[in-house]
C-alpha positions as CSV (number, residue, x, y, z in Angstrom):
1,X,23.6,13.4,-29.2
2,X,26.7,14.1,-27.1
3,X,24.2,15.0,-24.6
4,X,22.1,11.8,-24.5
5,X,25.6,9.6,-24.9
6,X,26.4,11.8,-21.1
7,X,23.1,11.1,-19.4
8,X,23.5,7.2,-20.8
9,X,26.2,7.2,-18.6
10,X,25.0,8.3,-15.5
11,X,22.2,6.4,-15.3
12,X,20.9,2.8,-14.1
13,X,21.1,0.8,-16.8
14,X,18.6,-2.7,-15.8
15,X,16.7,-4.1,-18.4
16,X,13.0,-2.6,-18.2
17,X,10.1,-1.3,-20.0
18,X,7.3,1.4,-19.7
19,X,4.1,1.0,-20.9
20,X,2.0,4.1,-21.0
21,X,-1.1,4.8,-22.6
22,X,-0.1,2.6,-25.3
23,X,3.8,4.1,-25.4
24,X,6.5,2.1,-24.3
25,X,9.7,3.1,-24.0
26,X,12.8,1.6,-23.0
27,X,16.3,2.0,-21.0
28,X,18.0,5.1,-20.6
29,X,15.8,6.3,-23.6
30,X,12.5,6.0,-21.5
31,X,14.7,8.1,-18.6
32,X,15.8,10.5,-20.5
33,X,12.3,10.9,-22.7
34,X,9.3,11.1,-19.5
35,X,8.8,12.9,-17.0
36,X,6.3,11.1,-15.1
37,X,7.0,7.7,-13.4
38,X,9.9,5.5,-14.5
39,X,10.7,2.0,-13.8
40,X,14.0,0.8,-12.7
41,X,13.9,-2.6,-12.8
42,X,10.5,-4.9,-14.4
43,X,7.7,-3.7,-16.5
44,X,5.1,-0.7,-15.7
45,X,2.1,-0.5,-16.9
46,X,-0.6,2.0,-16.5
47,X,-4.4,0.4,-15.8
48,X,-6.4,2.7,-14.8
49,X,-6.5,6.3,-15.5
50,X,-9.2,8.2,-13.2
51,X,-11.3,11.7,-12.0
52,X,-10.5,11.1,-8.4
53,X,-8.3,10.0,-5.7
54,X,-7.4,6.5,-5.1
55,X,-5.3,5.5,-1.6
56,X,-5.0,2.4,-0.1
57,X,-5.6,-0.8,-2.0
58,X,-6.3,-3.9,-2.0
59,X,-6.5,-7.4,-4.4
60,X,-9.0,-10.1,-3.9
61,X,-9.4,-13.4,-5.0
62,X,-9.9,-12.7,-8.4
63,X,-7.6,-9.9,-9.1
64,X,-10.5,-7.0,-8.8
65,X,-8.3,-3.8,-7.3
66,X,-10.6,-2.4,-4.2
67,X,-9.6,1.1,-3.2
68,X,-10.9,3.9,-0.8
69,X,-11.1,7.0,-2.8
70,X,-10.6,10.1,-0.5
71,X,-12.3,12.4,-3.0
72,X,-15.5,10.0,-3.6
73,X,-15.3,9.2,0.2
74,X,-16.4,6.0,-1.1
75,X,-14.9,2.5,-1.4
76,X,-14.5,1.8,-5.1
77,X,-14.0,-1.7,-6.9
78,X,-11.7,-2.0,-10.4
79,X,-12.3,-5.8,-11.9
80,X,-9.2,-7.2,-13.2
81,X,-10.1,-6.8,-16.8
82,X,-10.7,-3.4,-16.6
83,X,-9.8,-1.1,-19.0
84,X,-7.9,2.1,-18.3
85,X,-11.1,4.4,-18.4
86,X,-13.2,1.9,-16.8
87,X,-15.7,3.4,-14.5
88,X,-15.5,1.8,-11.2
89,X,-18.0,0.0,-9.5
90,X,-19.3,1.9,-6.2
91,X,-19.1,-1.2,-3.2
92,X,-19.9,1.8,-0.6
93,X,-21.0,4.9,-1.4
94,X,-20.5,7.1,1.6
95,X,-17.1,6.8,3.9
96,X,-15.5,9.8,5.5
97,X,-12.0,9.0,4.9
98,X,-11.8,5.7,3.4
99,X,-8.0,4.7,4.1
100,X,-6.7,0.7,4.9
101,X,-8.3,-1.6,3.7
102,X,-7.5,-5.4,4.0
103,X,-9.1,-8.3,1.8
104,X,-10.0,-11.9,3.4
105,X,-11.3,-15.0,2.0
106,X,-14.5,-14.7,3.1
107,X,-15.6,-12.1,0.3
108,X,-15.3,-9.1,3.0
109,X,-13.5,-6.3,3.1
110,X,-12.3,-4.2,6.4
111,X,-12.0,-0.7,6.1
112,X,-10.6,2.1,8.4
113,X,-12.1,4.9,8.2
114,X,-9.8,7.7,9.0
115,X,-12.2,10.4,10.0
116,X,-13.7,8.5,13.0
117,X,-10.8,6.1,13.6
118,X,-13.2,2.9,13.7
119,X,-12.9,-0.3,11.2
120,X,-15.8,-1.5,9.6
121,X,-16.3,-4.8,7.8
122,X,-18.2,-4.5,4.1
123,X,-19.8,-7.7,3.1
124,X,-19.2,-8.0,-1.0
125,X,-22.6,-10.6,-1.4
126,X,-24.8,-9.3,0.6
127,X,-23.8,-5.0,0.4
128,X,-24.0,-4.6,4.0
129,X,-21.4,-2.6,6.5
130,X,-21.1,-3.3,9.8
131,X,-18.6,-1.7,12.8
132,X,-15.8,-3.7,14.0
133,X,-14.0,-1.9,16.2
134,X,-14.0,2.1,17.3
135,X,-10.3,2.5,18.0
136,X,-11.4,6.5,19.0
137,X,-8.9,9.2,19.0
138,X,-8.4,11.8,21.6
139,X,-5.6,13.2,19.8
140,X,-5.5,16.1,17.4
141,X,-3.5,13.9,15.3
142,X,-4.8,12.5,11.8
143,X,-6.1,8.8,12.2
144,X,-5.8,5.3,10.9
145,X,-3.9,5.2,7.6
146,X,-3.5,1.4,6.8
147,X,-4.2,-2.2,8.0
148,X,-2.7,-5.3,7.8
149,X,-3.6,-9.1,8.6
150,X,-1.7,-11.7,10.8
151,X,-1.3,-14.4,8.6
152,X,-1.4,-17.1,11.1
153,X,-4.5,-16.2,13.0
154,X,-6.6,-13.9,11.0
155,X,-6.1,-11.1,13.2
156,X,-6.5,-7.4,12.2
157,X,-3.3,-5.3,13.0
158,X,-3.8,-1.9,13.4
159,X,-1.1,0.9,13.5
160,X,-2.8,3.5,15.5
161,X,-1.2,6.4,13.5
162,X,-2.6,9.3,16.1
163,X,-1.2,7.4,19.2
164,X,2.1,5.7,18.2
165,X,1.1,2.5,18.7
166,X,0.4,-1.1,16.9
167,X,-2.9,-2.6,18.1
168,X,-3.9,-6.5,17.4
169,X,-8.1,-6.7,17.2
170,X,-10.1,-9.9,16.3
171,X,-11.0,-9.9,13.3
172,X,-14.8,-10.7,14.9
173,X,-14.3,-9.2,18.4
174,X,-16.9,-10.0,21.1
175,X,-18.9,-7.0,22.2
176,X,-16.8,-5.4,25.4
177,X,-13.5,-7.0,23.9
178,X,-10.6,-4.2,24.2
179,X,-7.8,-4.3,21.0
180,X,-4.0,-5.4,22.0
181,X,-1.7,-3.0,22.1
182,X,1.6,-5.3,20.7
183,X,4.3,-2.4,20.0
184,X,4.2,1.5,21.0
185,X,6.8,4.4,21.1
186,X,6.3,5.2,17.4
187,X,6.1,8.7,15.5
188,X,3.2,7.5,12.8
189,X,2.6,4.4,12.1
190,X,1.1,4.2,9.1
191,X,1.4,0.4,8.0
192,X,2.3,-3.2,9.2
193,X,3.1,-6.4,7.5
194,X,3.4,-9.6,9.0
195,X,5.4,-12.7,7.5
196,X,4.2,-16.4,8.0
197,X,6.6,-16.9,10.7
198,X,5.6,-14.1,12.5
199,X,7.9,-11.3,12.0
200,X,6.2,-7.8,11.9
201,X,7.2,-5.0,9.6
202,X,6.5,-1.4,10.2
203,X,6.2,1.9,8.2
204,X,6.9,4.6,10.7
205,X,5.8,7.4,8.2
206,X,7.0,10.8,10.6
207,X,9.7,9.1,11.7
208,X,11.1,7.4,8.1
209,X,12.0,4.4,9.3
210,X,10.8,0.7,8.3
211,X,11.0,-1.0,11.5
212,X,11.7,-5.7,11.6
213,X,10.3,-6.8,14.6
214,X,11.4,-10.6,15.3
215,X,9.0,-12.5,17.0
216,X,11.1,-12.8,20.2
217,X,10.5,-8.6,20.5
218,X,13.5,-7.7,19.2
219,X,13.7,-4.5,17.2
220,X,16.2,-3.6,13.9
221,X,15.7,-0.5,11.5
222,X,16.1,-2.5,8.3
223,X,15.7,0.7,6.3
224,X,15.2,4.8,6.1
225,X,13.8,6.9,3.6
226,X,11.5,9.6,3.3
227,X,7.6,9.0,4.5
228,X,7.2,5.6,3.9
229,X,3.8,4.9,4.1
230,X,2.6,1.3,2.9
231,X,4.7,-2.3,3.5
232,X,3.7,-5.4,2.2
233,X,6.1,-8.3,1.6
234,X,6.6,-10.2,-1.7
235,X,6.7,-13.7,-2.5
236,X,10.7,-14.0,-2.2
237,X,10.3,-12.4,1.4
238,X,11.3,-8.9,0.2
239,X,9.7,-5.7,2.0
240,X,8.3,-3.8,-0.8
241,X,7.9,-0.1,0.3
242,X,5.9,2.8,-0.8
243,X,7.4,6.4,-0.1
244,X,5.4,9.2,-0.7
245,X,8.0,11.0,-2.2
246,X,7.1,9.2,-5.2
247,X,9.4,5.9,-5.3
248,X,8.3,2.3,-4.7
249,X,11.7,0.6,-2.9
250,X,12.2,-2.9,-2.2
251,X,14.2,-3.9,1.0
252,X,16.1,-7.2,0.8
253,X,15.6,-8.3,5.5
254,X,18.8,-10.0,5.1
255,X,20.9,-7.3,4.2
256,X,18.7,-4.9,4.1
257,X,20.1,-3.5,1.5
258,X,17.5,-0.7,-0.5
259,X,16.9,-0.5,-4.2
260,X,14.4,1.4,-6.3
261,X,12.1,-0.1,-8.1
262,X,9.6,3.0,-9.6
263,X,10.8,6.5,-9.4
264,X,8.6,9.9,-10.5
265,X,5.5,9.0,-9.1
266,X,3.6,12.0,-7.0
267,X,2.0,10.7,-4.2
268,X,1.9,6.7,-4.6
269,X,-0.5,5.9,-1.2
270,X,-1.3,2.3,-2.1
271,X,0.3,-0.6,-2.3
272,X,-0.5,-4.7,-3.0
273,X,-0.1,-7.7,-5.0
274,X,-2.5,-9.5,-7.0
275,X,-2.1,-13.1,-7.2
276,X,0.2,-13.6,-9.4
277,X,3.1,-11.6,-7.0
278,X,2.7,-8.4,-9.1
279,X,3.0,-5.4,-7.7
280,X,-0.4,-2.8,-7.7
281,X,0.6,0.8,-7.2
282,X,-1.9,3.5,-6.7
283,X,-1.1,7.2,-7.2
284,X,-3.5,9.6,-5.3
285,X,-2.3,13.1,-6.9
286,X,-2.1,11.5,-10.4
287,X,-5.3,9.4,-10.2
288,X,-4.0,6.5,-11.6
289,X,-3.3,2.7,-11.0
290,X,-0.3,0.9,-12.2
291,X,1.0,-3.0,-12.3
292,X,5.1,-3.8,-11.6
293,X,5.7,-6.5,-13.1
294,X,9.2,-7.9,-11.6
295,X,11.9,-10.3,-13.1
């Protein structure tokens, strides 16, 4: 007891819960009692358990969870009232690296493929894939990790992990059209987040830094950690922040000060919200999909 009266002292003490595989544990109790992932702040709660490997995610319109799986090589869909064995539904069955993947209203889903470094758009109706773009890579560097979307004009940003830089493509590019390069100088990019009034966000995974980039050009490190590898930005403006190190962060842009949010996961690769501003977490090395649910 003296023990556990010690460790109740050093530790964070914010109201949360755990809810594993029907277990849920509390406070400092829940700390000191798992070993696996623990929340700091909100409520965690484990979704889907599976055999494989899921990595970047994303949410549509009805709260399905769409995921490239790396050991599948296959794009994988998880309705919203799945249940934690569920067996997902196959949308494409053969992918070499299935990694971002981005979500838009028309029922489609874009997909970089990080074997061949192109983008290719999966239509949900009618089962078809088509190319978008063929970004190519001459490096010996690994390629595309995520995706995101400008908010404001539908456009597909693209961190060119194996060159450094941040590319802007249409998201329905004329044939002969040549991507944007927007930002360059970077170790890794790995992710990119853009806010409606047009300020970008960047995961600069080799060199573990989160990056703000104002409109106007200018550039502030808002944050540093170890790999960071997906951004994406809540409803309250807050950078939310996945490192591969196993903790989920969120980044307050005004003074960007860093708090953990879910600590103990192995090698958390994806990162979204579904429409109700909760936080989706996917663990690669675990197999398993979580939910935050924030105060």
């Amino acid at each position: 007891m003296n023990q556990l009266n010690q460790l109740n002292q050093r530790l964070w003490r914010p109201l949360f819960i755990v809810i594993l595989a029907g277990t849920i544990l509390s406070g400092a109790a829940e700390a000191y009692a798992q070993t696996g992932p623990r929340v700091v702040t909100g409520t965690l709660s484990l979704i889907w358990q599976g055999k494989s490997s899921p990595d970047d995610i994303a949410v549509g319109s009805d709260d399905s969870i769409y995921f490239g799986d790396l050991t599948a090589h296959a794009v994988l869909r998880l309705p919203a009232n799945a249940s934690v064995n569920a067996v997902p539904e196959v949308v494409w069955p053969s992918l070499g690296e299935p990694e971002g993947i981005i979500y838009l209203p028309d029922n489609t889903l874009i997909v970089a493929d990080q074997q061949t470094n192109r983008l290719y758009r999966i239509d949900l109706e009618l089962r078809t894939m088509v190319p978008v773009y063929d970004v190519g890579n001459k490096t010996n560097n690994p390629g595309i990790d995520g995706i995101g979307l400008d908010p404001l004009n539908g456009d597909i940003l693209v961190p060119d992990s194996p060159t450094g830089r941040i590319l802007r493509i249409p998201v329905l590019p004329v044939p002969g059209q040549k991507a944007t390069t927007i930002l360059s100088g970077y170790k890794r990019p790995t992710s990119v987040a853009m806010s409606l009034y047009g300020t970008l966000y960047i995961c600069d995974e080799y060199g573990g830094r989160i990056y703000r980039v104002a409109p106007n050009g200018k550039q502030t490190v808002i944050a540093e950690m170890s790999l960071p590898d997906d951004v994406v930005l809540d409803s309250k403006g807050n950078v939310l922040v996945n490192s591969l190190q196993g903790t989920i962060w969120e980044i307050n842009p005004a003074t960007n000060r860093k708090t953990a949010l879910v600590v103990g996961l192995k090698a958390p690769h994806g990162l979204a919200l579904d429409s109700h501003g909760n936080v989706i977490i996917a663990d690669a090395t675990l197999n398993q999909i979580y939910r935050l649910v924030l105060p």
